[in-house]
C-alpha positions in Angstrom: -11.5 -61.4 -51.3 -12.8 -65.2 -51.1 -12.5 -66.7 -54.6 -14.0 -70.1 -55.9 -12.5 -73.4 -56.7 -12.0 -72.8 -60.5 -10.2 -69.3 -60.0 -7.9 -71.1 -57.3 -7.2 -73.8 -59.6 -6.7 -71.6 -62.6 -3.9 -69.6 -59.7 -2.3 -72.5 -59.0 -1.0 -72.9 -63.0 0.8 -69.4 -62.2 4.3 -69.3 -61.3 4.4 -66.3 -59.0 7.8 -66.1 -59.2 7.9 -65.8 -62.7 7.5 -62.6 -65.1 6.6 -64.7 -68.2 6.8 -63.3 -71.8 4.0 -61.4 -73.6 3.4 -64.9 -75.4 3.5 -67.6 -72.5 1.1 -65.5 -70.3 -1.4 -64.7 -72.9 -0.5 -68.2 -74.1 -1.7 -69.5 -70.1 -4.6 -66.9 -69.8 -6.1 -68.7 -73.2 -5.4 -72.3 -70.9 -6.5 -71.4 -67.7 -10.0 -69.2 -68.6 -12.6 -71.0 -66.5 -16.0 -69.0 -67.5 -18.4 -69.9 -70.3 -18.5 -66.8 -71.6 -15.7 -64.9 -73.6 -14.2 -62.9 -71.3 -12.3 -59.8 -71.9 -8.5 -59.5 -72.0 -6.7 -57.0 -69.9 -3.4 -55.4 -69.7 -2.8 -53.4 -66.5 0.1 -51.7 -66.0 1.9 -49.4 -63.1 3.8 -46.8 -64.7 6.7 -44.9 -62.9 4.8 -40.8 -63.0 3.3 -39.1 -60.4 -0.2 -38.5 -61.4 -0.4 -35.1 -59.3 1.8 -33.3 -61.2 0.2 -31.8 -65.1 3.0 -32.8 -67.0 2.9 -36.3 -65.8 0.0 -37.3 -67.4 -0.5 -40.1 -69.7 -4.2 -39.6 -72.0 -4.1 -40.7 -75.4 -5.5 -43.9 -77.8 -4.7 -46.8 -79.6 -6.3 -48.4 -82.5 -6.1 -52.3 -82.0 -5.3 -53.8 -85.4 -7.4 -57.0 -84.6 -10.5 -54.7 -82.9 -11.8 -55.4 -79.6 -13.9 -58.1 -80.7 -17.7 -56.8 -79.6 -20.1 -54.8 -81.3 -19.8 -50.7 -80.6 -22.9 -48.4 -80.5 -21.9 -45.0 -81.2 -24.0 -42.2 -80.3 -23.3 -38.9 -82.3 -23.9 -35.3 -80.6 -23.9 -33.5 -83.7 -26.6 -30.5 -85.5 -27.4 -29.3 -88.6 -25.8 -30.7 -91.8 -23.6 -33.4 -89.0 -27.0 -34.7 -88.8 -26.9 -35.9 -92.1 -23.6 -36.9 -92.2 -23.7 -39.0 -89.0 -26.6 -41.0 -90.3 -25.0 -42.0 -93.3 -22.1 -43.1 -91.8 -24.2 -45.4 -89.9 -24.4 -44.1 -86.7 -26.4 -46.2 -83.9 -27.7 -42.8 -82.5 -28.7 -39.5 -82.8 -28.0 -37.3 -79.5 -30.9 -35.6 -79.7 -32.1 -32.6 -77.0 -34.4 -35.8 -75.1 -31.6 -37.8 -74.9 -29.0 -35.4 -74.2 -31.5 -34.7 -71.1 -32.1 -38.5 -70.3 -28.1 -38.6 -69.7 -27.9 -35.5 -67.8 -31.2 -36.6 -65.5 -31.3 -39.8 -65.3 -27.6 -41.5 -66.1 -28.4 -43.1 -69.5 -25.8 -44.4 -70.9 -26.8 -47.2 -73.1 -24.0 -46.6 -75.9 -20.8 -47.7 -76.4 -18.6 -44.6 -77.3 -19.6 -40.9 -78.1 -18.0 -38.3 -81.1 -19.2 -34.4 -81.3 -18.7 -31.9 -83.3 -17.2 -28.3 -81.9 -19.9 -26.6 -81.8 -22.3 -28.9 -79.9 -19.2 -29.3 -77.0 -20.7 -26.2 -75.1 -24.2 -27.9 -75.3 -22.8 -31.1 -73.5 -19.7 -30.0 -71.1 -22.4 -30.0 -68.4 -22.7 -34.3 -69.3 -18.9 -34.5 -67.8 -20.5 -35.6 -64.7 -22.5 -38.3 -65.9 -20.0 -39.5 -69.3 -17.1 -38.6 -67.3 -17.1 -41.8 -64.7 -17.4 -44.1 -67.9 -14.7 -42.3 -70.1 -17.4 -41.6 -72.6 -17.2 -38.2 -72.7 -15.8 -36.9 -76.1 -12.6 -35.0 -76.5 -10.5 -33.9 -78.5 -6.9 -35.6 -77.6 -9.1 -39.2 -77.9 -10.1 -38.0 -81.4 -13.6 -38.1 -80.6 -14.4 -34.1 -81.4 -13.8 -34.0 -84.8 -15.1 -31.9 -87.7 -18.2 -33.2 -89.6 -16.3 -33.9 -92.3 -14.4 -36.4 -90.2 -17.4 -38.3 -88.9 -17.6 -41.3 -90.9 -13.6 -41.8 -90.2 -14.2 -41.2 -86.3 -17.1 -43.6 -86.3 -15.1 -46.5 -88.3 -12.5 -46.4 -86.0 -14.3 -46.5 -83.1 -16.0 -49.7 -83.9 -12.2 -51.2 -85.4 -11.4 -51.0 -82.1 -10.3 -47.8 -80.8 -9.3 -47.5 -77.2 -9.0 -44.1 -75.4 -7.1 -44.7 -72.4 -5.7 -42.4 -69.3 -3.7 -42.7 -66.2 -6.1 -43.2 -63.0 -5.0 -41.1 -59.9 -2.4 -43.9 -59.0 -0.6 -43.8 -61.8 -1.8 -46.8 -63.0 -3.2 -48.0 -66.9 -6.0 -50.1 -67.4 -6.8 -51.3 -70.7 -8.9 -54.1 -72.9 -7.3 -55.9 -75.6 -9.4 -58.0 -77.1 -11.5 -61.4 -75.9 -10.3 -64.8 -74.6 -12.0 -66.0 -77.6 -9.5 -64.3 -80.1 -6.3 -65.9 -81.3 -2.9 -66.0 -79.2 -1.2 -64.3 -81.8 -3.9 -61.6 -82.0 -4.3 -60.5 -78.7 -0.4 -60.5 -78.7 -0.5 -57.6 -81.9 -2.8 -55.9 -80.2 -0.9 -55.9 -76.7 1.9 -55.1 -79.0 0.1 -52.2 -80.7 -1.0 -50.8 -76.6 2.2 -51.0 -75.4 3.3 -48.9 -78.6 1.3 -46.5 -77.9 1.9 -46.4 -74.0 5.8 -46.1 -74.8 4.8 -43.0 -77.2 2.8 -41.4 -74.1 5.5 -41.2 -72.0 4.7 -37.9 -69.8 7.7 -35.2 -70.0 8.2 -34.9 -66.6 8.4 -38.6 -66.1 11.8 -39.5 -64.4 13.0 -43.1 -63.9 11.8 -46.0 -64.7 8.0 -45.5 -66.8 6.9 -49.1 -66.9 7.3 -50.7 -63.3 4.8 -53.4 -63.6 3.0 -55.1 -66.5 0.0 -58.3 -65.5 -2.4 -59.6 -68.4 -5.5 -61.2 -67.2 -9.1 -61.6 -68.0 -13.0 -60.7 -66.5 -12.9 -62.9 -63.9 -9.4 -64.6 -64.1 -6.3 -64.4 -62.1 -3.1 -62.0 -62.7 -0.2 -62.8 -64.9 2.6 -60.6 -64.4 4.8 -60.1 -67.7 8.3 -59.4 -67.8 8.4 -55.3 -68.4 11.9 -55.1 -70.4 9.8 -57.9 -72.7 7.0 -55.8 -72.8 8.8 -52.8 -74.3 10.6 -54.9 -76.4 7.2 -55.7 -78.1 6.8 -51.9 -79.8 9.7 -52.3 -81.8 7.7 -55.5 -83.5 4.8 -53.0 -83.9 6.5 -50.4 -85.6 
């Protein structure tokens, strides 16, 4: 991949032979960010499970105590009295039988984050193809089938920053923690709260070493690889 002069520059400020600490590199992302928009933060990490096997799977979430820092449209699939509920909470919308058909048709996506209720699950497992690709589709390990009781709670915590997050078929972890635009110490609490919540995920039948590799970076940014031991050391400070 060819990359322009201000991501080269930005490259050159990296010490490639250096695993920094969670501090210095989100400390260098914040110096190095090139782009005049507020790019997203990213922590990627390679974790030591193979991804084939059931009981190596890592799926759970982690609520970012300084949010994500963007606004969140929440779309409810939810029937009789959820109706109600949903829209006093303050839901953005309504999955109505159109819409529900406009996702299933056509690919609509133009929301941020789903929640259900049970009972409308077997009225939308057929939308797995479409949600599914985008990790939109609700469920209940990511906390996003809930009871309508527990719809205002679901939707609040969705928009304080909830991340759902999963292993992808390498075995890798790919997951935003905020914008460039946020404070240092900030995006470090909330890659403090992720890798948590990663440690806490740790498959069963994962043997060895878990975390093998650990880079921060941003949108359009270069990689900064952080020192793994470092970065497990940082969920003792979040708990």
């Amino acid at each position: 991949m060819k990359h322009g002069k201000k991501y080269l520059a930005a490259a050159e400020k990296i010490d490639r032979d250096k695993q920094y600490t969670p501090e210095e590199a989100i400390a260098l992302l914040k110096e190095i960010s090139f782009t005049k928009f507020n790019e997203t933060v990213e922590v990627h990490t390679r974790l030591g499970i193979d991804p084939r096997h059931s009981d190596q799977q890592v799926r759970t979430t982690v609520l970012l105590p300084n949010g994500l820092g963007k606004t969140v449209r929440v779309l409810a699939f939810v029937e009789g009295e959820a109706v109600q509920i949903a829209e006093q909470a303050g839901v953005d919308i309504i999955a109505t039988d159109e819409i529900i058909n406009r996702i299933e048709k056509d690919g609509w996506l133009e929301f941020d984050a789903a929640i259900a209720i049970p009972s409308m699950m077997r009225k939308i497992g057929r939308l797995g193809r479409v949600m599914g690709k985008r990790g939109l589709m609700p469920n209940p390990k990511s906390g996003t089938v809930v009871q309508p009781e527990d719809i205002p709670q679901a939707i609040q915590e969705v928009r304080a920053g909830r991340v759902a997050y999963r292993n992808d078929k390498t075995g890798n972890v790919h997951v935003p923690i905020g914008k460039i635009g946020f404070e240092a110490e900030k995006l470090v609490e909330n890659m403090a709260a992720f890798m948590d919540s990663l440690r806490r995920a740790k498959p069963t039948g994962a043997k060895g070493q878990y975390l093998r590799r650990c880079v921060v970076t941003t949108t359009m940014g270069p990689g900064i690889r952080v020192d793994v031991n470092l970065a497990l050391a940082m969920e003792t400070q979040a708990d």
